[in-house]
C-alpha atoms as an extended CHARMM CRD file, in Angstrom:
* protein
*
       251  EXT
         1         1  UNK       CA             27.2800000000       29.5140000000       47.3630000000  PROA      1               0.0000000000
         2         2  UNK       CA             27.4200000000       31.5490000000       44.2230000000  PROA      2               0.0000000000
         3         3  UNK       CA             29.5200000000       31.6410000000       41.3550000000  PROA      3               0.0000000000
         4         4  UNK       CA             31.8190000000       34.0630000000       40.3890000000  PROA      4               0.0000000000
         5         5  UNK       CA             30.9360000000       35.7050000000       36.7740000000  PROA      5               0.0000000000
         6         6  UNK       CA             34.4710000000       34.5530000000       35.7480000000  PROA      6               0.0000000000
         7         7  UNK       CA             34.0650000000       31.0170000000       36.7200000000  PROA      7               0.0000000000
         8         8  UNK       CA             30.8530000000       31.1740000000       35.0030000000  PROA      8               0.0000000000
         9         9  UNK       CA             32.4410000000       32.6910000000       31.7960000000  PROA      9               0.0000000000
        10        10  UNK       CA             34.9000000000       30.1550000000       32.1320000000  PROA      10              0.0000000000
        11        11  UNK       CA             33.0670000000       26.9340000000       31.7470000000  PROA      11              0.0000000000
        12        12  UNK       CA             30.7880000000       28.9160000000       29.1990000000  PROA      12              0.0000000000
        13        13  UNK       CA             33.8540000000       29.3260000000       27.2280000000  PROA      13              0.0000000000
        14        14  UNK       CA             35.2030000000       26.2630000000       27.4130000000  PROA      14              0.0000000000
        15        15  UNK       CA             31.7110000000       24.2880000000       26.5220000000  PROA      15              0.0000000000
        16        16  UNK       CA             31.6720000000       26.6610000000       23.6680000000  PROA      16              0.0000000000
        17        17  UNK       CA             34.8590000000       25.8830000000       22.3460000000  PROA      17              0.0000000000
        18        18  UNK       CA             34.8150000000       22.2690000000       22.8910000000  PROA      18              0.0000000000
        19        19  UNK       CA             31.5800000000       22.3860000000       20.8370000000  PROA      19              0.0000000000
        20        20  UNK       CA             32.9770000000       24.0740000000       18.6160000000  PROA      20              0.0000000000
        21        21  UNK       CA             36.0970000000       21.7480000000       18.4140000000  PROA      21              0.0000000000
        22        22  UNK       CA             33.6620000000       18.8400000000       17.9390000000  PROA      22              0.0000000000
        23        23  UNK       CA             31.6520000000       20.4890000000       15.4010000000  PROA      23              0.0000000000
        24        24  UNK       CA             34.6260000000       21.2800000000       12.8090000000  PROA      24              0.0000000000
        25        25  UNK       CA             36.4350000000       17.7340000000       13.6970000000  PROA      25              0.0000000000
        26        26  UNK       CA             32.8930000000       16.4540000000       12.6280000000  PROA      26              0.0000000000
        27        27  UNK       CA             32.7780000000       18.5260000000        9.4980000000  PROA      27              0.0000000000
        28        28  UNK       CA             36.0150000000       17.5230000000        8.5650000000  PROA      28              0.0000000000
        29        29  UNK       CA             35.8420000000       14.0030000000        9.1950000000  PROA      29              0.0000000000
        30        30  UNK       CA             32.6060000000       13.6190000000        6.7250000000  PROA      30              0.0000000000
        31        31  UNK       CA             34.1660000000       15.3600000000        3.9210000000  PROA      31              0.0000000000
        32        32  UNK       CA             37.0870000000       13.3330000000        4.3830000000  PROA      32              0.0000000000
        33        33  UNK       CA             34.6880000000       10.3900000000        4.3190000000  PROA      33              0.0000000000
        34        34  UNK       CA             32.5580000000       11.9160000000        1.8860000000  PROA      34              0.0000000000
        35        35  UNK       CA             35.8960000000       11.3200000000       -0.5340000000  PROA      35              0.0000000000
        36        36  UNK       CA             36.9550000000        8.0860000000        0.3440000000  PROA      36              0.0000000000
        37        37  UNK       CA             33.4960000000        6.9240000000        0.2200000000  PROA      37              0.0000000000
        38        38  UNK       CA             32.5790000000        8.6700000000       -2.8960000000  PROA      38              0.0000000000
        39        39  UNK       CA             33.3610000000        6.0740000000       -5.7990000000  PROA      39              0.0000000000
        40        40  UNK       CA             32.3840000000        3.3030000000       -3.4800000000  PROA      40              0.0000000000
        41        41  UNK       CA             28.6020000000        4.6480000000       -3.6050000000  PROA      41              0.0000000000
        42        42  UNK       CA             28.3360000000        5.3950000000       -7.1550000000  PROA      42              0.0000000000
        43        43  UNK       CA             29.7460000000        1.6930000000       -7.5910000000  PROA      43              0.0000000000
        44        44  UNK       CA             27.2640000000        0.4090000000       -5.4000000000  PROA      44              0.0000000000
        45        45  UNK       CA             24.5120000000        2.6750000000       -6.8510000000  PROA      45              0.0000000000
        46        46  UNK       CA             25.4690000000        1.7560000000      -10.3260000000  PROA      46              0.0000000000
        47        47  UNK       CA             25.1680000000       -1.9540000000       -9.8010000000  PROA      47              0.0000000000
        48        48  UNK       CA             21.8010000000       -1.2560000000       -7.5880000000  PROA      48              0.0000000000
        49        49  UNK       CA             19.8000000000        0.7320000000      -10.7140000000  PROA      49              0.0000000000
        50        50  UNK       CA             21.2160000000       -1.6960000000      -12.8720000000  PROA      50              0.0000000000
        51        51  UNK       CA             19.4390000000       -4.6150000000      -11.0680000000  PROA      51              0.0000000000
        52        52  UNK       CA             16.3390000000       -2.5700000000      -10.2590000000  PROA      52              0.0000000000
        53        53  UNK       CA             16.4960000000       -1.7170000000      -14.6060000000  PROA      53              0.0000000000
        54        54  UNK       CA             16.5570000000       -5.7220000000      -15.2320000000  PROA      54              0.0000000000
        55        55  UNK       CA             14.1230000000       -5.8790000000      -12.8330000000  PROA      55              0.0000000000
        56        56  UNK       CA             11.3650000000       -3.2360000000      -14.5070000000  PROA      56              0.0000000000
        57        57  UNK       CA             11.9910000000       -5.1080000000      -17.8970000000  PROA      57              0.0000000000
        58        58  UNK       CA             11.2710000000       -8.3750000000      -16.5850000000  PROA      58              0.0000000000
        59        59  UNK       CA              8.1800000000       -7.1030000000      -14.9490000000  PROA      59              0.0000000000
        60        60  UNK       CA              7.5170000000       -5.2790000000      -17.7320000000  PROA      60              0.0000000000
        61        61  UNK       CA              7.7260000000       -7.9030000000      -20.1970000000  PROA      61              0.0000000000
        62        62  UNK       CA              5.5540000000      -10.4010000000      -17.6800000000  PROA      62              0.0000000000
        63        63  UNK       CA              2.6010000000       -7.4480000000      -17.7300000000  PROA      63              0.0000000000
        64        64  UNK       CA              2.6170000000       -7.1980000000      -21.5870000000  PROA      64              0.0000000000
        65        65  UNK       CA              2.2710000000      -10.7400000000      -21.7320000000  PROA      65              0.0000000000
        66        66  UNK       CA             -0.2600000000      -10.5740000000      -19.4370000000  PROA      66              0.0000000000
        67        67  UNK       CA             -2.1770000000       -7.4900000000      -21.0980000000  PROA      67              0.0000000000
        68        68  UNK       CA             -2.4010000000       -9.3530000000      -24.2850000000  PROA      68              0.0000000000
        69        69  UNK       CA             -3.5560000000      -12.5530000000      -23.1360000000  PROA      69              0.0000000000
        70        70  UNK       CA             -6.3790000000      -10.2700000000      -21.3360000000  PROA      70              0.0000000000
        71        71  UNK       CA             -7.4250000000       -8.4590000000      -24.2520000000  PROA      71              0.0000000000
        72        72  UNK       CA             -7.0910000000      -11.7200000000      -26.2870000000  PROA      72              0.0000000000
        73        73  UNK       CA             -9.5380000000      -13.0070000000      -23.7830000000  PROA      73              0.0000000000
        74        74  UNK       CA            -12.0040000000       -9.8990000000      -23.6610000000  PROA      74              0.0000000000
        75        75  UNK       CA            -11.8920000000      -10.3250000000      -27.7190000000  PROA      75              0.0000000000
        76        76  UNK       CA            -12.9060000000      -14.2360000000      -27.7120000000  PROA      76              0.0000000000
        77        77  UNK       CA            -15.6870000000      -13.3270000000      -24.7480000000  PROA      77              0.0000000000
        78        78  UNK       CA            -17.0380000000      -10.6460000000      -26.7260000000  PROA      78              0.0000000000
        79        79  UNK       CA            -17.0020000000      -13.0200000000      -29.7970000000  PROA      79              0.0000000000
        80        80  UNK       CA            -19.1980000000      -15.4090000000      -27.6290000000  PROA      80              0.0000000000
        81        81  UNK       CA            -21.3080000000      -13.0630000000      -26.5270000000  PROA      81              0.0000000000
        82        82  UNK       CA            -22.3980000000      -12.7080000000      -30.1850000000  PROA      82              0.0000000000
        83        83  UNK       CA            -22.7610000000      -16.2940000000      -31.1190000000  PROA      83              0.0000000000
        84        84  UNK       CA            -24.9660000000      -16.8820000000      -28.0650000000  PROA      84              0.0000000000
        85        85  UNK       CA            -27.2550000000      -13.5150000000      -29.0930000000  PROA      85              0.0000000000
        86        86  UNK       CA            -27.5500000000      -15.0250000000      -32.4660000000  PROA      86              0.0000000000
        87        87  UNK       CA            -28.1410000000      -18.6770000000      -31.1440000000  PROA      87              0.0000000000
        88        88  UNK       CA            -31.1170000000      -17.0870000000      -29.2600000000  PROA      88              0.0000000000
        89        89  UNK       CA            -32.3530000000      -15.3790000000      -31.8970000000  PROA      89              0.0000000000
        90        90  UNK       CA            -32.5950000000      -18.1930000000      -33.9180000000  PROA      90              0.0000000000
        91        91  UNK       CA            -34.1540000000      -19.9260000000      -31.2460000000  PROA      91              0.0000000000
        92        92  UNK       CA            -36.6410000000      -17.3950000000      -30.9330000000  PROA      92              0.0000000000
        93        93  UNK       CA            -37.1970000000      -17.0520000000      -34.7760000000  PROA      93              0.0000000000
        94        94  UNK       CA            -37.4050000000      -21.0700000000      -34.7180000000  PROA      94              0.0000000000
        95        95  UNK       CA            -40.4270000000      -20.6940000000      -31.4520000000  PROA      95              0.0000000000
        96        96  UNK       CA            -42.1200000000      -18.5000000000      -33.0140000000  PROA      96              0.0000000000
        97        97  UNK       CA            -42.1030000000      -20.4260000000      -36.6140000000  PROA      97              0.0000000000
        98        98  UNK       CA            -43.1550000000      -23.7750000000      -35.0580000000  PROA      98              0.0000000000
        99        99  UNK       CA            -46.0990000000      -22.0850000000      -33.7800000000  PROA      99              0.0000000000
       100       100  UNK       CA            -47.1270000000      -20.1870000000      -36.8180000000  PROA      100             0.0000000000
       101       101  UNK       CA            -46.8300000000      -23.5830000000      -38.5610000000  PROA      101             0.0000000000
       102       102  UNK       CA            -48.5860000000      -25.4670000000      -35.7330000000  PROA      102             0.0000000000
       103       103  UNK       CA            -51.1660000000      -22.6820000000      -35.8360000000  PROA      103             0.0000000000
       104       104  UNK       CA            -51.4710000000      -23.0230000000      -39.6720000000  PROA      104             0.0000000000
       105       105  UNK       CA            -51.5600000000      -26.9210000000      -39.7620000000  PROA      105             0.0000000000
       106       106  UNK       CA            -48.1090000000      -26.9970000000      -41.3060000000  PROA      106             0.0000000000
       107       107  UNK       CA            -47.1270000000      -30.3910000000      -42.4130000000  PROA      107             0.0000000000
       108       108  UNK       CA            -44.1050000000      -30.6150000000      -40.3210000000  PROA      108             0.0000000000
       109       109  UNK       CA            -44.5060000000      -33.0740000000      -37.9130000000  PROA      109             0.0000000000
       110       110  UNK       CA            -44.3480000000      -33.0930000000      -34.4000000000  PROA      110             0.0000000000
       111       111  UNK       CA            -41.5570000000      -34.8560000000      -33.6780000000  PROA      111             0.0000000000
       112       112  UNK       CA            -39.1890000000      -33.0270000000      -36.4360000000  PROA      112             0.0000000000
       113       113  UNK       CA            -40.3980000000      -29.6800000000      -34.1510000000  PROA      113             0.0000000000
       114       114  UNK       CA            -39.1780000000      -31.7060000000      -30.9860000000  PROA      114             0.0000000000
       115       115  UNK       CA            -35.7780000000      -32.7360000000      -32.7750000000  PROA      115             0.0000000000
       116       116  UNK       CA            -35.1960000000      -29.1690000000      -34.2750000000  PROA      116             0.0000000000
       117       117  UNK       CA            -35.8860000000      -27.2280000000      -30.7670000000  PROA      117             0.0000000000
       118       118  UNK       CA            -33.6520000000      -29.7630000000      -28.9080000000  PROA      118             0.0000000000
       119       119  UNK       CA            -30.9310000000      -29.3440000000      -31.1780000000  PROA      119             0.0000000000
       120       120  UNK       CA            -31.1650000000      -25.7170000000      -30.8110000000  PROA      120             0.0000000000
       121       121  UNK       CA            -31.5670000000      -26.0750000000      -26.9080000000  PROA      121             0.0000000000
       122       122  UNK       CA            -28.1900000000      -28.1850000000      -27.0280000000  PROA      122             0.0000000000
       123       123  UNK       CA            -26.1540000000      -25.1320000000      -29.4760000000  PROA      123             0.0000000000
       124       124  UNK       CA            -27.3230000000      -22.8150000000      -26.8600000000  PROA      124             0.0000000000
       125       125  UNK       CA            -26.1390000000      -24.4120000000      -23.4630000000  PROA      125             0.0000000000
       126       126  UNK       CA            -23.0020000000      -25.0850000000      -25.2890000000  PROA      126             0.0000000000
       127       127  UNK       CA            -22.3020000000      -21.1180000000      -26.4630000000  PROA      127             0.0000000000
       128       128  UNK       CA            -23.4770000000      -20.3520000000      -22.5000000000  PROA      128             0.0000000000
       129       129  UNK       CA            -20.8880000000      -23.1190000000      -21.6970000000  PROA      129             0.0000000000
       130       130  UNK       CA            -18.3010000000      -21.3820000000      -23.5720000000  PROA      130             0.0000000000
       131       131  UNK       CA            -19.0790000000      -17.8070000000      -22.3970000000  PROA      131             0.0000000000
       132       132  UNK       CA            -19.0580000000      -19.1160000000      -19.3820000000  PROA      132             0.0000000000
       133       133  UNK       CA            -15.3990000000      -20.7500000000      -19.5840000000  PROA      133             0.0000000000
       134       134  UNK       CA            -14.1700000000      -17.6850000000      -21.3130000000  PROA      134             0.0000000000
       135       135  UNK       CA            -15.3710000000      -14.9480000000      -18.5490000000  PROA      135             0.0000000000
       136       136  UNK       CA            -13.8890000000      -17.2480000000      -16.1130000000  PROA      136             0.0000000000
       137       137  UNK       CA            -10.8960000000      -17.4880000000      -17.8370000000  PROA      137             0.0000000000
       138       138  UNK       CA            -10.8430000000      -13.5040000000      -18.7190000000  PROA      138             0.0000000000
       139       139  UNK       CA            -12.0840000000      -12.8040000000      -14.3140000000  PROA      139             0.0000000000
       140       140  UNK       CA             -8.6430000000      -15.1320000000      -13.4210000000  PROA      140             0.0000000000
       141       141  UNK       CA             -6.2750000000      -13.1970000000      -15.7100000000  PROA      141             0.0000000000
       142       142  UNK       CA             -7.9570000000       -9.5790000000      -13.9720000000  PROA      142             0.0000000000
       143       143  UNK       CA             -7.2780000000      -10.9780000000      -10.3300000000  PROA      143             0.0000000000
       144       144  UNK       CA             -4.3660000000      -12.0990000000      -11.1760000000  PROA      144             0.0000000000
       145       145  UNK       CA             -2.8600000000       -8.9720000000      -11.9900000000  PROA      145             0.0000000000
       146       146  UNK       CA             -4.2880000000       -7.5310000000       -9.2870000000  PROA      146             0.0000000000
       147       147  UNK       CA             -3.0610000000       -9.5450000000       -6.3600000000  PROA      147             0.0000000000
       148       148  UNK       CA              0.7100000000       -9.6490000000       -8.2760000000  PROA      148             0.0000000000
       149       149  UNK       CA              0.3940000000       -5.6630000000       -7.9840000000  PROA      149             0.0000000000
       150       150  UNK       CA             -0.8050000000       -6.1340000000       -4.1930000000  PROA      150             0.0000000000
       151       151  UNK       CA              1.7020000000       -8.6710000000       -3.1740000000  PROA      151             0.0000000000
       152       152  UNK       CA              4.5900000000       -7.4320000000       -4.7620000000  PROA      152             0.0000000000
       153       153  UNK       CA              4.3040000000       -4.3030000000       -2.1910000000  PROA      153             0.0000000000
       154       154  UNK       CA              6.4020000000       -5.1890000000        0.5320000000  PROA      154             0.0000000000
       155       155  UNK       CA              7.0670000000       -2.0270000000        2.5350000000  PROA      155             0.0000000000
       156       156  UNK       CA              9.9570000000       -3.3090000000        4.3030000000  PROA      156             0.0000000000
       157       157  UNK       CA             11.5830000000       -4.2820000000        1.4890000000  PROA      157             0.0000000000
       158       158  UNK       CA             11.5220000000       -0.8590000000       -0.1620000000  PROA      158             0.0000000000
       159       159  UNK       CA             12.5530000000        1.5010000000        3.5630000000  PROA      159             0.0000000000
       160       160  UNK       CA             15.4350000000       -1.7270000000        2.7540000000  PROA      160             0.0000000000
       161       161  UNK       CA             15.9890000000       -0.5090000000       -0.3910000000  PROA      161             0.0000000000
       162       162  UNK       CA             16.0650000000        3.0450000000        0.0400000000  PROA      162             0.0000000000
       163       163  UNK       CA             18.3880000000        2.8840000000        3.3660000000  PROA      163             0.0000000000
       164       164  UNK       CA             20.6700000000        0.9110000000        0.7580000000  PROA      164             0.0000000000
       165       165  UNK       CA             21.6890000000        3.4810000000       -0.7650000000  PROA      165             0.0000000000
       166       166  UNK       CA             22.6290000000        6.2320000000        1.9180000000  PROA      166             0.0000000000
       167       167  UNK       CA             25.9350000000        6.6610000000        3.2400000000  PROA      167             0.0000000000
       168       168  UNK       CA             26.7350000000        6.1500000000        7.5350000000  PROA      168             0.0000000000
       169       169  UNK       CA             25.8790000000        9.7580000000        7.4970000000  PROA      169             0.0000000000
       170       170  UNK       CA             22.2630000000        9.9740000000        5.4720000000  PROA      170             0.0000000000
       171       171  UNK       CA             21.0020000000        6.8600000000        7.6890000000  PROA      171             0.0000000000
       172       172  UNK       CA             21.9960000000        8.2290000000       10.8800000000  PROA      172             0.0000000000
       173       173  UNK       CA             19.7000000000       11.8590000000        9.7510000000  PROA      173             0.0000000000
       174       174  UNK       CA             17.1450000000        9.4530000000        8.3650000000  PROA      174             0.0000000000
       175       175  UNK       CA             16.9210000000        7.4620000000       12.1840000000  PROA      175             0.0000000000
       176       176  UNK       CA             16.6750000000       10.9380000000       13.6140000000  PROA      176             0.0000000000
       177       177  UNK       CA             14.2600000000       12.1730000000       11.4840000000  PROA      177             0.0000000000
       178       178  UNK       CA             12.1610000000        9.2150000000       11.4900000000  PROA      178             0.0000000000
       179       179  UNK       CA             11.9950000000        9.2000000000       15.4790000000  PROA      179             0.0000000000
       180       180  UNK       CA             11.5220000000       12.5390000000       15.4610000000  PROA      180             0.0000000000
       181       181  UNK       CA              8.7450000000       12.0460000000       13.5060000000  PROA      181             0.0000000000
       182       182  UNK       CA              7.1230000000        9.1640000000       15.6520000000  PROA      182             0.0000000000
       183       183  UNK       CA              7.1590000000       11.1230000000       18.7960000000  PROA      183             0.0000000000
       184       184  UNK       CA              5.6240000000       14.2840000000       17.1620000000  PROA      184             0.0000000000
       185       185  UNK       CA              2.7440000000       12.2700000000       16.2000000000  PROA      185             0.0000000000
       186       186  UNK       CA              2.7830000000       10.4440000000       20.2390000000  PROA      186             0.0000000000
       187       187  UNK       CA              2.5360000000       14.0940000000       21.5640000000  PROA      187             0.0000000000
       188       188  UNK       CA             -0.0580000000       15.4000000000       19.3630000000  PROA      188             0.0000000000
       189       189  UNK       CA             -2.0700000000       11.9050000000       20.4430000000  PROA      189             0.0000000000
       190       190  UNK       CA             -0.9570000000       13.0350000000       23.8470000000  PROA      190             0.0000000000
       191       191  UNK       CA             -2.1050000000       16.6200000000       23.7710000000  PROA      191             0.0000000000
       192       192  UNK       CA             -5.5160000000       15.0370000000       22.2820000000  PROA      192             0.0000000000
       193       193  UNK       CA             -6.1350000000       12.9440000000       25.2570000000  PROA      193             0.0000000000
       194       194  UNK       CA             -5.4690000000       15.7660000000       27.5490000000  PROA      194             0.0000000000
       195       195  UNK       CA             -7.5660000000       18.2650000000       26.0380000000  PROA      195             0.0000000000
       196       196  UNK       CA            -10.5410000000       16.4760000000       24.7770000000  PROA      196             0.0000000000
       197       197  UNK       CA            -12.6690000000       15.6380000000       27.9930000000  PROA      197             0.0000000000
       198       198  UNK       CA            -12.4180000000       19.6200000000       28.0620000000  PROA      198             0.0000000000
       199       199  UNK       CA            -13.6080000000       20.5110000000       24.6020000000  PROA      199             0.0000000000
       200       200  UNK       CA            -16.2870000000       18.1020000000       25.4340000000  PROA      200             0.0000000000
       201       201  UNK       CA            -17.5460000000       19.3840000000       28.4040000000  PROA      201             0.0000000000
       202       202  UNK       CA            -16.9270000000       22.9720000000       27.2290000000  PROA      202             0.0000000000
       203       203  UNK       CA            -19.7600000000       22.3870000000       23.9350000000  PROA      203             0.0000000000
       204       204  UNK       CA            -21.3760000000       20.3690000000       26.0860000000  PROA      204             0.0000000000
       205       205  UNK       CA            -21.4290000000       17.1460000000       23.4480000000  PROA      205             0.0000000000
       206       206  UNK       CA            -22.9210000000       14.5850000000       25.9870000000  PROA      206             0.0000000000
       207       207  UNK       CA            -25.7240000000       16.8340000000       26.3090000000  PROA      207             0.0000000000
       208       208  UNK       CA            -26.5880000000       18.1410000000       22.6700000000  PROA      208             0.0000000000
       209       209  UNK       CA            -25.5900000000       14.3680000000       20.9770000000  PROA      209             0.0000000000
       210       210  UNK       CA            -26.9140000000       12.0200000000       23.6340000000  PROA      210             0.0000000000
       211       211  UNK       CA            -26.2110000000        9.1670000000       20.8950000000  PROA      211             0.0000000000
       212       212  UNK       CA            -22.3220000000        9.9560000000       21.1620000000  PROA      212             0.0000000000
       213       213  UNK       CA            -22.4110000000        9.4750000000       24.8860000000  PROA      213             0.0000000000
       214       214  UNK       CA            -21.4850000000        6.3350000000       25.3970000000  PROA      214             0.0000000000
       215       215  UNK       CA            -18.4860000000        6.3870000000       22.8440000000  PROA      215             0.0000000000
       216       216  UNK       CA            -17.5310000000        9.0790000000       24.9700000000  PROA      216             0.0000000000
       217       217  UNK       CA            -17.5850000000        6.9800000000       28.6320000000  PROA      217             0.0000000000
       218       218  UNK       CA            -16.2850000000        4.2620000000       26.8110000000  PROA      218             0.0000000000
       219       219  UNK       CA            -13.1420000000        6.7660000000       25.2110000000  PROA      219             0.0000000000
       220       220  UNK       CA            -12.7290000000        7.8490000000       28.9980000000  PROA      220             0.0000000000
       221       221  UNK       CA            -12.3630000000        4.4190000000       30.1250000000  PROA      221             0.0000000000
       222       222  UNK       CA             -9.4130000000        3.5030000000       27.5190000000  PROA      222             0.0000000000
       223       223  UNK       CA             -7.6260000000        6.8820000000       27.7160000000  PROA      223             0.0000000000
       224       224  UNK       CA             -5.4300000000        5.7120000000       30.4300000000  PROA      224             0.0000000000
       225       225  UNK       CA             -4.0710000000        2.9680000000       28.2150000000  PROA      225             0.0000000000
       226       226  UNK       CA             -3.5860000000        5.3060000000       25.7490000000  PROA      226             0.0000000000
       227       227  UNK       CA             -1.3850000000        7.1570000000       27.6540000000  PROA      227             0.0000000000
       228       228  UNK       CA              0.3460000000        4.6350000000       28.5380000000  PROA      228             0.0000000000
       229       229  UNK       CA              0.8220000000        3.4770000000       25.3020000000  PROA      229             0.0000000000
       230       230  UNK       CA              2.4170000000        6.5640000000       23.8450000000  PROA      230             0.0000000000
       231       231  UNK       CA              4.3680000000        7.5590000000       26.6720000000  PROA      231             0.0000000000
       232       232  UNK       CA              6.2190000000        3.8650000000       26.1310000000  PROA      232             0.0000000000
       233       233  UNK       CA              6.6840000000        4.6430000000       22.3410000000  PROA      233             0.0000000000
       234       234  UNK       CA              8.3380000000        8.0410000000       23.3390000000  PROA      234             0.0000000000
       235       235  UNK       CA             10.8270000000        6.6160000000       25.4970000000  PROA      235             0.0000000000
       236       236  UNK       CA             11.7260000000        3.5170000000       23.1380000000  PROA      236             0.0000000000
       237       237  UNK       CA             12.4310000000        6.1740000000       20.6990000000  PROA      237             0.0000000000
       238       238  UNK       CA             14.6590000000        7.8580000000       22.8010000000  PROA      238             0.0000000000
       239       239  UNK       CA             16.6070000000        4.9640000000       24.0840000000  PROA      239             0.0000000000
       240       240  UNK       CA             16.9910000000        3.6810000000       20.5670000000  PROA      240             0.0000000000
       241       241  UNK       CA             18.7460000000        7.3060000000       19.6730000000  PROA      241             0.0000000000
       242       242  UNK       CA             20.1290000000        7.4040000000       22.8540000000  PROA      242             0.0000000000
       243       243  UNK       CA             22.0490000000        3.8590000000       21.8360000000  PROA      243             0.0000000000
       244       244  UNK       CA             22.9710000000        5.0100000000       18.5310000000  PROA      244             0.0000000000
       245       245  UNK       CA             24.5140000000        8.1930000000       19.4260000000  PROA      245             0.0000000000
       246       246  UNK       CA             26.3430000000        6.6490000000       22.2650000000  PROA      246             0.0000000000
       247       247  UNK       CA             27.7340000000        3.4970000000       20.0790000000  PROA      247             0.0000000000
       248       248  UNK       CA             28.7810000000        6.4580000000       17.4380000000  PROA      248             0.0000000000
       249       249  UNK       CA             30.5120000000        8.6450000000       20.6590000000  PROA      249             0.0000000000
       250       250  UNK       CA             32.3030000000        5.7370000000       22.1070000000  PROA      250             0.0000000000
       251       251  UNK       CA             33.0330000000        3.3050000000       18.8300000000  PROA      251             0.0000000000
């Protein structure tokens, strides 16, 4: 049985208006809360760059104290670096003088030679000791401030942080935007595991890169899965904005 056109127009009209209803109550009631929340946020904002300002000073401070022990530490390694070049050459000047004097019946004796060369043998595995100790010393300070960079990355800390400081309004666009944003990405995956068995077969891939063909079977094999996988993402999304729109609508 059909409608009439003024039935029709009817419920049109009245879904129109009670959108419409909904839509200025809505506008009204965040500018009212937009007021009333106002100095709260710039209080809470305050106080939150005034920690995260402590907080850049203090890790400031920690990487200048770390920056000057490592260029303290470059200086002494380069400073060892040179003893142990001149240890060597002097070790080399001393070689080659025992056997010019050895070759020239010199009357230094034998054993003075032996006590001379072990002496210098001695200096020199102590400088290499002490290079040693001090690129050790110098690598640990590097790493160091490496892995404090690395660890001190926690994403969920910082989407914690930045959800912080957005109002009821702000986080409820950023949880649509964000699932929004996940399911775009599931339906482009989607739309690739649809339509890539058919570019395949259309430039004839198996055929021209025989290599590639059984990363292809193997592909075919796991695309069901795949599927799967994104198709459960999709509606997770959806009941999670389903759940928050219906705890806003009824709470």
């Amino acid at each position: 049985m059909r409608r009439s056109p003024i039935s029709d127009a009817f419920f049109k009209g009245l879904g129109i208006l009670g959108f419409g209803m909904a839509v200025y109550n809505t506008t009204n009631s965040i500018r009212v809360r937009a007021v009333m929340e106002k100095l709260e946020r710039e209080r809470d904002k305050n106080e939150r760059l005034q920690e995260i300002l402590n907080e850049i000073s203090k890790i400031k401070a920690e990487r200048l104290g770390q920056s000057g022990d490592f260029n303290t530490m470059n200086l002494d390694l380069k400073s060892r670096l040179s003893e142990l070049q001149r240890t060597i050459e002097d070790l080399n000047t001393f070689k080659n003088d025992a056997l010019t004097r050895l070759i020239n019946n010199s009357p230094l004796t034998l054993e003075e030679k032996i006590n001379s060369l072990i002496l210098k043998t001695e200096k020199l595995n102590s400088e290499m000791k002490n290079v040693n100790e001090a690129y050790e010393k110098l690598v640990e300070i590097a790493t160091k401030c490496c892995s404090d960079n690395f660890l001190n990355f926690n994403p969920i800390e910082r989407i914690q942080d930045f959800l912080s400081v957005l109002n009821f309004e702000q986080t409820l666009a950023f949880v649509h935007l964000s699932g929004s944003f996940v399911i775009a990405l599931c339906l482009l995956s989607l739309f690739t595991v649809f339509y890539s068995d058919k570019l395949i077969i259309y430039f004839k891939l198996e055929e021209k890169y025989p290599r590639i063909g059984k990363y292809i079977q193997l592909r075919r094999k796991f695309q069901h899965y795949y599927f799967l996988i994104n198709v459960f993402i999709i509606i997770f999304i959806l009941i999670g904005i389903v759940y928050v729109n219906t705890l806003i609508l009824f709470y």
